[in-house]
Every structure is written in structure tokens, then in C-alpha cells.
C-alpha positions in Angstrom: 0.0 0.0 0.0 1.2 3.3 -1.1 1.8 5.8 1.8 0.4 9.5 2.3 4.5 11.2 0.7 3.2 8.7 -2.5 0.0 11.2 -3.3 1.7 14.8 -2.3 3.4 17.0 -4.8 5.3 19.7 -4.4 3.3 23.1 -4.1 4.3 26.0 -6.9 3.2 29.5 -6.8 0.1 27.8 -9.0 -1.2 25.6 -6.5 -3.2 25.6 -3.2 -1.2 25.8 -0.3 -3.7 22.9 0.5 -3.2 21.0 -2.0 -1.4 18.0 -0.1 -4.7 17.9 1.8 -6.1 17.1 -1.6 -4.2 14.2 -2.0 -4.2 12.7 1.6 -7.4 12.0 0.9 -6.9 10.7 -2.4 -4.6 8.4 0.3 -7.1 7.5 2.6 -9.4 6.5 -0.5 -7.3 4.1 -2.2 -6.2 2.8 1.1 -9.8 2.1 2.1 -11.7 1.3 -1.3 -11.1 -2.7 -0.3 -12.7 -2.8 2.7 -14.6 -5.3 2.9 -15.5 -5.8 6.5 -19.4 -4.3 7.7 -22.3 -5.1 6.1 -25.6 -3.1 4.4 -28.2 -2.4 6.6 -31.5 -4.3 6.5 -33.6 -3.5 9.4 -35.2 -1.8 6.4 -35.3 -4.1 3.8 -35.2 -1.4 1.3 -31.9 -0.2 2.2 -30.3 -3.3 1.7 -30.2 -2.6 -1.8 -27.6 -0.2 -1.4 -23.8 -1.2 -3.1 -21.3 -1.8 -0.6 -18.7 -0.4 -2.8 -20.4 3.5 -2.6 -17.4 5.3 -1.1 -16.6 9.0 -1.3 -14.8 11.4 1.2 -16.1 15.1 1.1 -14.7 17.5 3.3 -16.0 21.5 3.2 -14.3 24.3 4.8 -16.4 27.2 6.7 -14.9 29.1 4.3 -16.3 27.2 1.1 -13.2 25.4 0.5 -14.2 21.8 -1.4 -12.2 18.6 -1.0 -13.7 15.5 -2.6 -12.8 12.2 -4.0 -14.6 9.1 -4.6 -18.3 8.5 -5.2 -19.2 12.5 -3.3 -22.9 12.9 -5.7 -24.3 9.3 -4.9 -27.7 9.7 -3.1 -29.1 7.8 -0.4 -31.6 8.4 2.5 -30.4 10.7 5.7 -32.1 8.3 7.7 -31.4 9.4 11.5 -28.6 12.2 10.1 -31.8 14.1 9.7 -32.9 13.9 13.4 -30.3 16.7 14.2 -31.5 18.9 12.2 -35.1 18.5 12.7 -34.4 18.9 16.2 -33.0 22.3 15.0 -35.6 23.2 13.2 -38.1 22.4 16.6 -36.1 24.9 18.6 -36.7 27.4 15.4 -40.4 26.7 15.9 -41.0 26.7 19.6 -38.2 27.7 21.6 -35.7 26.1 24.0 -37.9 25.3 27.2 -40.5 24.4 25.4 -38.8 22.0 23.3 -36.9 20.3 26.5 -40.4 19.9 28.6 -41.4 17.5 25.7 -37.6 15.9 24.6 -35.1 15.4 27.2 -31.0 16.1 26.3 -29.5 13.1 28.5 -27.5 10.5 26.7 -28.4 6.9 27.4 -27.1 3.5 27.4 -29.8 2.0 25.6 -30.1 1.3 22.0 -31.4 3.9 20.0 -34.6 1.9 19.2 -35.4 1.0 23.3 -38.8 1.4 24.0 -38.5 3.5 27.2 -38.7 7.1 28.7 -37.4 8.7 31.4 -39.1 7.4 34.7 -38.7 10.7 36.4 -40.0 13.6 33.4 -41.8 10.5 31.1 -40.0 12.5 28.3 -37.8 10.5 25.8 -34.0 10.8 27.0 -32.8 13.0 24.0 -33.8 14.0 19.9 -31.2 11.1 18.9 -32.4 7.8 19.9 -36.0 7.3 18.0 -38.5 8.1 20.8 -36.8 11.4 21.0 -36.5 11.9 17.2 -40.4 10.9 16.9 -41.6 13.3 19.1 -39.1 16.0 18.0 -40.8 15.6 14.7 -44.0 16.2 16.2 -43.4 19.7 17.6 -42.7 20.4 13.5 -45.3 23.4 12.8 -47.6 23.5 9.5 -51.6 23.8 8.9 -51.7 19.9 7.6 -49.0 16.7 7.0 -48.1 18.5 3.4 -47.0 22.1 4.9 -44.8 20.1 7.8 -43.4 18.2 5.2 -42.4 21.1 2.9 -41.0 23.5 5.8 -38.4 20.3 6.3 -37.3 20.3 2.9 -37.3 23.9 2.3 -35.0 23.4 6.2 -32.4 20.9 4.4 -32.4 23.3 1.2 -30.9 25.6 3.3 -28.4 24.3 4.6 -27.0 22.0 0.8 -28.5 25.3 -1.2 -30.2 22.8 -3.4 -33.9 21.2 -3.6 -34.3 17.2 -2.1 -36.6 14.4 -3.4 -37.7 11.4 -0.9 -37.1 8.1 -1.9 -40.5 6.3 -1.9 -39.6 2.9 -1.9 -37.4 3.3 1.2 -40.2 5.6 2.8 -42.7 2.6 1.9 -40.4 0.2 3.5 -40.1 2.3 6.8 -43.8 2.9 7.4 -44.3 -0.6 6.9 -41.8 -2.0 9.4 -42.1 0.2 11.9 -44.4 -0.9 14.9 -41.9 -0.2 17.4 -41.4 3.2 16.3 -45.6 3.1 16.5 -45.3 1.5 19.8 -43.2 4.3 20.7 -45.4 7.3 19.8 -48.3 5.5 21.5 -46.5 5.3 24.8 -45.7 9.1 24.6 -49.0 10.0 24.0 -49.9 8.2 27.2 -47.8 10.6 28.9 -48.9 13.9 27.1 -45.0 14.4 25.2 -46.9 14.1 21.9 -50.5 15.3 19.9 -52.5 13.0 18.9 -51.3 13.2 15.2 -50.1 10.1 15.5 -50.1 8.5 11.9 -49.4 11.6 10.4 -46.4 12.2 12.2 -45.1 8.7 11.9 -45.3 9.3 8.1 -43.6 12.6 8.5 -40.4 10.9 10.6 -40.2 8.5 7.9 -40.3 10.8 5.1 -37.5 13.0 6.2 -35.4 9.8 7.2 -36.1 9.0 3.2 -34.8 12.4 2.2 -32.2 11.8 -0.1 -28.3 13.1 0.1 -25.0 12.2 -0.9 -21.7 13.0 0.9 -21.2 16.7 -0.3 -24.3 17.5 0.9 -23.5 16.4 4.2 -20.0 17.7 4.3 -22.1 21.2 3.2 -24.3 20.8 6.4 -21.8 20.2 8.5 -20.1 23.0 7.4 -23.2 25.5 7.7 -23.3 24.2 11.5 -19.4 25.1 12.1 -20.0 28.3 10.4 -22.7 29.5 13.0 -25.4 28.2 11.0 -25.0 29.8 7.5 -23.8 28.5 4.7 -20.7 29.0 3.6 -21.2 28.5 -0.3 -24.9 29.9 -0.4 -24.7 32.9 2.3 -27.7 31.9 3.9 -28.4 31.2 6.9 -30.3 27.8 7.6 -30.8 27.6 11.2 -31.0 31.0 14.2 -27.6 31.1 15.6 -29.0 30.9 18.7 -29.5 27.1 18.7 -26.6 26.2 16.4 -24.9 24.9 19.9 -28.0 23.1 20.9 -27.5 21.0 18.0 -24.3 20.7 18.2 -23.7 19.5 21.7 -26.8 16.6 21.5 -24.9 15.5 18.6 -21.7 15.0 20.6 -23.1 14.0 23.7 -25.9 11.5 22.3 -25.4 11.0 18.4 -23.8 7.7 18.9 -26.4 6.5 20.6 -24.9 3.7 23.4 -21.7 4.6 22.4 -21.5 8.2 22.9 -20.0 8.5 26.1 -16.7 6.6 24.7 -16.8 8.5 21.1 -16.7 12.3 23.1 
């Protein structure tokens, strides 16, 4: 295997003074392509469809700088990427203390499907795992299922300054396999953390799971969140900076579900 000296060539007065970044992770793509270990998800049978040899590394500055190689423009569903972001968009809608009276911001040690809530508050521990995410969704404003829907993907255009399409047949395959994720929003309605929309927004969490990226668009978002919440290509601003940390923190302290507490 070739190492990281192999890729970098010497800079001239022509070429980015970051252009050995460049080709690092031209490294890091060669040295990786082969992997062969993991396998495709399937507890949605839909996205076992997915080719195990998609592989693309996209890295964007808070400046606008773009570093990509690999397969950066092949889509595929956020799935629970989104949940971050919709929990952004909550805190746009409702507010800080309201949001945290109906989703707590705890990690926990459970898996991120668990069907449980805090014992002491009844709210779900945090807008990660998929009690919290369900009812995060829930707080999502809009006169009827078709407004919410659109002010979520008019949310993600603003942060990858293009329009989104959801995949159907993954959104299909979602609704249909997901009783716990029913069982779930039953439970919270119990305990008064979410309306009675039930079915409409179970549809709604599945839809924006089946919103449809690829790796740039990511590296973009994650971009607009270190740059305070505006996008550093487009110029505008996709979520109030007031709540950029909010988002930022939960996804440290609980986006990797039982295994936060040894990934921070």
C-alpha cells in the first residue's frame, strides 16, 4: 500500500497551499476502497439494496473550501442524520424550554430503538435515539401533513442550497416495518410528550429519514453548523444562531447512541 508522501506533490506558486490535503485523501481513498469488513443495513429491507462499494470522502471548509474524492454525488436516505437537524428546526419553531419539557437532552445507554422514557420527566432521553427523534418531529409546525413536510425540505435546502426528493420505496419500506417506532409514539402519547397526530407524524419521521443526500451535501451541512449556521457557499443562513450549539452538543453527547460516552 502506497503511503500518504506517494499522493503529495510539491506546491508551486500555482497551486493551493492545501493542496497536499487534496491528496491525503486521495490516500485515505485508495487505502480504504477494499474494505470489505461491515455489512448493508436491513432492518429496512429497502436499504439493503444499497452497493457496498459507494465510497466517497467530502470534506468543506467554513470558508467554502471543497475537497472530494470518490463516489461524493451518490444519493441515499439521511435516515437518522436528519434527526439533528429537525431537532433544530423544533427549537426554530417553539423555543428552547418548550422543546426540553417535551424531549429530554440526556445521553443513554440503551439502544437507540429501546422502547422507554425517562421514569422521572416521562420525556424520551434525547432527539437522537427514535423516541426522541419521533416526538421532535412532532413539535414540526404546518396547517396539515403536506405544509410540515415542505418547511423540512425547504430546512435541508438551506443548509446543501439545493432542492431534495424522498425516496418512496425506502419511505414505503419504513412505514411498513415500523411498529416499534408506533409502539413508541403510543406510549408518549400516554404521557402527554406528543399530539394525537399520531399516523401523520409517523409518516412525517419516515419521510424525512427517506430524504435523499450524498456525501457533499453532508460535508455542506456540517459546514453550515461550524459556520454558525449559514452556509458557507450559499450565504444563507439555515438555522438561528441561537440554537446552532443546541445541536451541536446533543450530537456529541448522544449522536452515537450507546456509544457516545466513549466516542466524546
Amino acid at each position: 500500500m502506497a503511503s500518504p508522501k506517494d499522493f503529495i506533490s510539491p506546491v508551486n506558486s500555482e497551486q493551493e497551499l492545501v493542496y497536499p490535503f487534496r491528496n491525503y485523501l486521495n490516500y485515505l481513498h485508495a487505502k480504504y476502497s477494499d474494505l470489505q469488513t461491515g455489512k448493508i443495513a436491513d432492518y429496512i429491507p429497502e436499504l439493503a439494496l444499497a452497493a457496498p462499494e459507494w465510497f466517497g470522502i467530502s470534506v468543506i471548509s467554513t470558508d467554502g473550501q471543497i475537497f472530494e474524492v470518490g463516489d461524493c454525488q451518490q444519493t441515499f436516505t439521511v435516515q437518522s442524520i436528519s434527526k439533528a437537524f429537525v431537532f433544530g428546526l423544533a427549537l426554530e419553531d417553539h423555543g428552547r424550554e418548550y422543546v426540553n419539557s417535551k424531549v429530554g437532552v440526556e445521553p443513554t445507554g440503551e439502544a437507540f430503538n429501546s422502547i422507554i422514557l425517562d421514569e422521572k420527566t416521562n420525556r424520551p432521553y434525547n432527539p437522537m435515539v427514535n423516541a426522541g427523534a419521533i416526538a421532535t418531529t412532532d413539535l414540526i409546525t404546518g396547517q396539515n401533513a403536506t405544509e410540515r413536510l415542505k418547511r423540512i425540505l425547504e430546512m435541508f435546502k438551506r443548509y446543501t442550497g439545493r432542492d431534495h426528493e424522498i425516496n418512496v420505496p425506502v419511505f414505503l419500506s419504513e412505514k411498513s416495518t415500523g411498529n416499534r417506532n408506533r409502539a413508541m409514539a403510543y406510549l408518549m402519547l400516554n404521557f402527554g410528550m406528543v399530539s394525537d397526530k399520531i399516523e401523520e407524524t409517523l409518516d412525517l419521521y419516515c419521510q424525512q429519514c427517506a430524504i435523499l443526500v450524498h456525501a457533499h451535501d453532508l460535508a455542506l451541512m456540517a459546514a453550515t453548523l461550524a459556520n454558525g449556521g449559514v452556509n458557507p457557499i450559499t450565504g444563507i443562513r439555515a438555522i438561528d444562531e441561537h440554537y446552532v450549539q443546541d445541536v451541536i452538543s446533543v450530537m456529541l453527547t448522544c449522536g452515537m447512541y450507546d456509544a457516545s460516552g466513549e466516542w466524546a
